[in-house]
C-alpha positions, 0 to 999 in steps of 0.5 A: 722098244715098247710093244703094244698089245693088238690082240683082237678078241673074237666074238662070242662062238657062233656069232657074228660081227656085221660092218657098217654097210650090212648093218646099213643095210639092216636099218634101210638106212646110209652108211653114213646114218650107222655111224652117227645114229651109233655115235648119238646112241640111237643104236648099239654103238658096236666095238672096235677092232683096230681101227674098224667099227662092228656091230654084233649081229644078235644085239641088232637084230634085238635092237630092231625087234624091241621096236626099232624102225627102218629109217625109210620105207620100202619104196612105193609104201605110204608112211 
């Protein structure tokens, strides 16, 4: 029998990992926009952790403050 090595690896202390609806949430975006805004490297594409995607949050909130636009605008604002 052959064993496979699950062990999930913790982000670094004092950081946290963000699922795909928080990091939705971030953008003003879907959820479905995170994924494939992720998978077409617009943002971080995040890391697995077994059959889950998360997104460390420090590197989004770097990525929105290096210049990174919300996806809509607040309602009732002009674009």
């Amino acid at each position: 029998m052959q064993t496979t090595n699950t062990a999930i690896v913790p982000p670094p202390t004092g950081r946290r990992c963000l699922d795909a609806d928080q990091v939705a949430h971030k953008y003003r975006a879907s959820r479905r926009w995170v994924f494939r805004a992720a998978g077409s490297g617009v943002i971080p594409a995040g890391f697995r952790v077994g059959r889950l995607r998360r997104w460390d949050e420090a590197v989004i909130d770097q990525h929105i403050a290096d210049g990174a636009r919300p996806v809509r605008s607040p309602k009732g604002s002009a674009r």
